[in-house]
C-alpha positions as CSV (number, residue, x, y, z in Angstrom):
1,X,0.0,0.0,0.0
2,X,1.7,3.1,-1.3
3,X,0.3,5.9,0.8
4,X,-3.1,7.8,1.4
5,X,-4.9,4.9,3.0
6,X,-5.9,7.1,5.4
7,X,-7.5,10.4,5.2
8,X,-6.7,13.6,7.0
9,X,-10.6,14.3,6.6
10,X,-12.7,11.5,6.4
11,X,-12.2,9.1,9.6
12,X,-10.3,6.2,10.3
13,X,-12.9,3.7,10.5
14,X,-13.5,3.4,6.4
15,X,-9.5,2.7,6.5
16,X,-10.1,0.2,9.3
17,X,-12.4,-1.7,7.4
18,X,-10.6,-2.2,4.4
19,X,-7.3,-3.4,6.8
20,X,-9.8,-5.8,8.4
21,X,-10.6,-7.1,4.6
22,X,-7.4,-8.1,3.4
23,X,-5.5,-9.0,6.4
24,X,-5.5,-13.0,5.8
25,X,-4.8,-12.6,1.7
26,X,-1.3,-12.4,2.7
27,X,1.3,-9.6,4.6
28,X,0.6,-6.3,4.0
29,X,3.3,-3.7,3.8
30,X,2.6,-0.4,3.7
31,X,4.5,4.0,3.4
32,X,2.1,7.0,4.3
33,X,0.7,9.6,1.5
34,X,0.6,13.5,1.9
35,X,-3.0,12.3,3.0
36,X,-1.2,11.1,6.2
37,X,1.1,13.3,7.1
38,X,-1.4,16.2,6.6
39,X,-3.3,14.9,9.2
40,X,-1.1,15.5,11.9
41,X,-1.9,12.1,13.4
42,X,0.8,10.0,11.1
43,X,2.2,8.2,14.6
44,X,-1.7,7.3,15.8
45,X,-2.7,6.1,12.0
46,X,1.1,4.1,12.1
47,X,-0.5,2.3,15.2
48,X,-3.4,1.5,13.9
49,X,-1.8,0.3,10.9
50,X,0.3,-2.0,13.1
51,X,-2.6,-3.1,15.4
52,X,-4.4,-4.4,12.1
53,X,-0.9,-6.6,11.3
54,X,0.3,-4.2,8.7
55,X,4.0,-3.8,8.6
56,X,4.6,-0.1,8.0
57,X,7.8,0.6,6.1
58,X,10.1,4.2,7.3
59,X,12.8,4.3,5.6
60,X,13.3,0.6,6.5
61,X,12.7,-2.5,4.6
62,X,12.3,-6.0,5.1
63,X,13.3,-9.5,3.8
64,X,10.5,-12.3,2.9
65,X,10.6,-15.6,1.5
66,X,8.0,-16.7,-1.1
67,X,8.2,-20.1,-3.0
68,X,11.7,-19.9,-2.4
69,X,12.5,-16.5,-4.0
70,X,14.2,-13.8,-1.3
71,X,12.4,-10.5,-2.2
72,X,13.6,-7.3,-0.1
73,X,10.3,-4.8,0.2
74,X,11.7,-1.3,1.3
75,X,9.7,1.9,1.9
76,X,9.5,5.4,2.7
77,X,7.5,8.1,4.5
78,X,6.1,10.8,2.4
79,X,8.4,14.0,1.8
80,X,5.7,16.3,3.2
81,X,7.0,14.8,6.6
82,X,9.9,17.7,6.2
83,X,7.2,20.3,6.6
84,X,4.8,19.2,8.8
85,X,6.9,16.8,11.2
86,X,10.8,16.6,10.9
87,X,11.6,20.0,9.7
88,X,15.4,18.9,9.9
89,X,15.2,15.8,7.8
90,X,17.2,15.5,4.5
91,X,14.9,13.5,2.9
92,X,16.5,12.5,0.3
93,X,19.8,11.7,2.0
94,X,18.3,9.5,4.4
95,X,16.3,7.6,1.7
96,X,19.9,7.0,0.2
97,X,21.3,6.0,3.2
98,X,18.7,3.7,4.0
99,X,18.4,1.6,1.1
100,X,22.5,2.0,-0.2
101,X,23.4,-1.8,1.3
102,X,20.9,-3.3,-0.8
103,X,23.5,-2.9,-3.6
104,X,25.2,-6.2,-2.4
105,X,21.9,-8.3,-1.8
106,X,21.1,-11.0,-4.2
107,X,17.3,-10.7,-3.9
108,X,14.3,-9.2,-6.3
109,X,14.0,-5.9,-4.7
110,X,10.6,-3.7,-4.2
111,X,10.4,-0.2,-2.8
112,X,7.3,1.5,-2.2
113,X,6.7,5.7,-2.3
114,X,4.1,7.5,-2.8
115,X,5.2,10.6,-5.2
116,X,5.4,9.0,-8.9
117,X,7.4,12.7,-9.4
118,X,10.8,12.1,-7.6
119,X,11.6,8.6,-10.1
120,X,14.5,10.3,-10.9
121,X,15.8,9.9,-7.7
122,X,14.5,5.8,-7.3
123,X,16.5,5.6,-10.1
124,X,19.8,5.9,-8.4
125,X,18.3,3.8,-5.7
126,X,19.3,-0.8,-5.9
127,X,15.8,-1.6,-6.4
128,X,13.8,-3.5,-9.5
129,X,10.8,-1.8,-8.9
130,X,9.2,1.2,-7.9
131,X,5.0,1.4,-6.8
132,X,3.7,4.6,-6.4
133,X,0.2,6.1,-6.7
134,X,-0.4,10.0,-5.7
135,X,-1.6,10.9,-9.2
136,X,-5.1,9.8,-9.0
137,X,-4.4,8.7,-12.8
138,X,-4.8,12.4,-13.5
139,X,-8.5,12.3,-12.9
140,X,-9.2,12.4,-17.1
141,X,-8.9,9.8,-19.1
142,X,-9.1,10.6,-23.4
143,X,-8.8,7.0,-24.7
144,X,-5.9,6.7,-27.0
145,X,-5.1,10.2,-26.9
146,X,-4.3,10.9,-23.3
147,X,-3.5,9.1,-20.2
148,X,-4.0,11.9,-17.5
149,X,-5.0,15.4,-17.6
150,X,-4.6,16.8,-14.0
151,X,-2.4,15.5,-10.9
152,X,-1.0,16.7,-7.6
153,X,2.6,18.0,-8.0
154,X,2.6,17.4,-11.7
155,X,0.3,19.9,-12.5
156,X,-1.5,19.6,-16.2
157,X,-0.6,16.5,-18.6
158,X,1.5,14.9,-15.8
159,X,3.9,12.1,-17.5
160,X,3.4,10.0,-14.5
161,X,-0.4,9.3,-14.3
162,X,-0.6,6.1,-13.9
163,X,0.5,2.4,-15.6
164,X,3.8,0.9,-16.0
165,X,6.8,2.9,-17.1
166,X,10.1,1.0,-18.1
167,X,13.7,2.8,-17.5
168,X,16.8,1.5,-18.3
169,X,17.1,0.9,-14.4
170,X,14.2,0.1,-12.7
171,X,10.3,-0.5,-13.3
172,X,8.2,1.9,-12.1
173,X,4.2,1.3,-11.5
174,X,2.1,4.0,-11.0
175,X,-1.4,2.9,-9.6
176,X,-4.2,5.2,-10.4
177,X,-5.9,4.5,-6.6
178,X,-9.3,3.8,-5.2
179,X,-10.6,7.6,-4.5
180,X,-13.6,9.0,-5.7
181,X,-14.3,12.8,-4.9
182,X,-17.5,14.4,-6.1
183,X,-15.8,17.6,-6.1
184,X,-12.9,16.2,-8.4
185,X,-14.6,14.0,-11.1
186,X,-12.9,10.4,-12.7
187,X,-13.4,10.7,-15.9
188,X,-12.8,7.3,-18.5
189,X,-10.3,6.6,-15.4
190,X,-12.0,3.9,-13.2
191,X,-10.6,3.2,-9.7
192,X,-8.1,0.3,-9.8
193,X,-6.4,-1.8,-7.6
194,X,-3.0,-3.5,-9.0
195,X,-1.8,-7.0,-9.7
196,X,1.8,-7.7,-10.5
197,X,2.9,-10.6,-11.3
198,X,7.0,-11.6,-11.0
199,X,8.4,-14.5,-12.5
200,X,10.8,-17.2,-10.8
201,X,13.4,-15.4,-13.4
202,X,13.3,-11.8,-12.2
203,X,11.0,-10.8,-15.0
204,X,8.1,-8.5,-14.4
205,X,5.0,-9.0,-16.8
């Protein structure tokens, strides 16, 4: 889950729910949104997070075994933490420092953060793949002509709105999200809710 799970408006319970739903699929990892941190409550919505068997990802990242496949999942708070919480963080230095081991781990590596915008610094992170979501797929969809319109901290045409975008060093997935806002209309851009699959060769489809 790749930030604004929670709202800094609407309350926690809907949130709750929705942890409650999908806790037995399988482990759920999970970095906060601006939504989040706007809130003022990140450490309380962390806890609740935790208390619903969510492992919440700060800077940190963890190892786990599946069919016999190491994967490392790493993830990071949102950058509006500098602002509204740790005025003296370097962001982006701690992110490097956080993750700059991983260049000697023999593993399929995952990093989860919410703002699609900063891939050029992912880039020089050791991970495979990036998930981000923060766009809302640019709210308006014109089929075949344009894939986003509108999104935060992109402003008009944003490149990032959403899908799958190849680098030469790391995949980056951009998932258009779950919201709906009255105020702020989807437009040919339905909700979504991603599935990727990785092959037992390090291959992403």
């Amino acid at each position: 889950m790749a930030g604004d799970i929670a709202d800094d408006i609407e309350p926690i319970e809907g949130a709750e729910l929705f942890l409650d739903g999908i806790r037995t699929i399988a482990p759920v990892y999970y970095v906060t949104g601006n939504h989040e941190i706007w809130s003022r409550r990140t450490e309380e919505i962390k806890q609740v997070f935790r208390n619903h068997g969510v492992i919440v990802l700060e800077n940190t990242y963890e190892q786990v075994i599946i069919n016999d496949q190491k994967f490392i999942i790493g993830g990071v708070d949102d950058p509006d933490i500098v602002p509204y919480e740790k005025p003296d963080m370097d962001w982006p230095g701690e992110m490097m420092n956080s993750f700059s081991d991983l260049k000697h781990q023999s593993a399929f590596t995952i990093l989860l953060s919410h703002r699609p915008e900063l891939i050029d610094l992912y880039r020089e992170l050791p991970f495979d793949v990036v998930l981000s979501g923060h766009s809302h797929g640019g709210q308006v969809i014109i089929p075949f002509l344009l894939n986003g319109l509108l999104a935060p901290n992109q402003g008009w045409f944003p490149k990032y709105a959403g899908g799958l975008y190849q680098h030469p060093e790391i995949i980056h997935i951009v998932s258009r999200g779950v919201s709906y806002n009255p105020r702020l209309p989807r437009i040919f851009n339905p909700p979504e809710i991603v599935a990727i699959d990785i092959n037992s060769s390090g291959n992403n489809h």
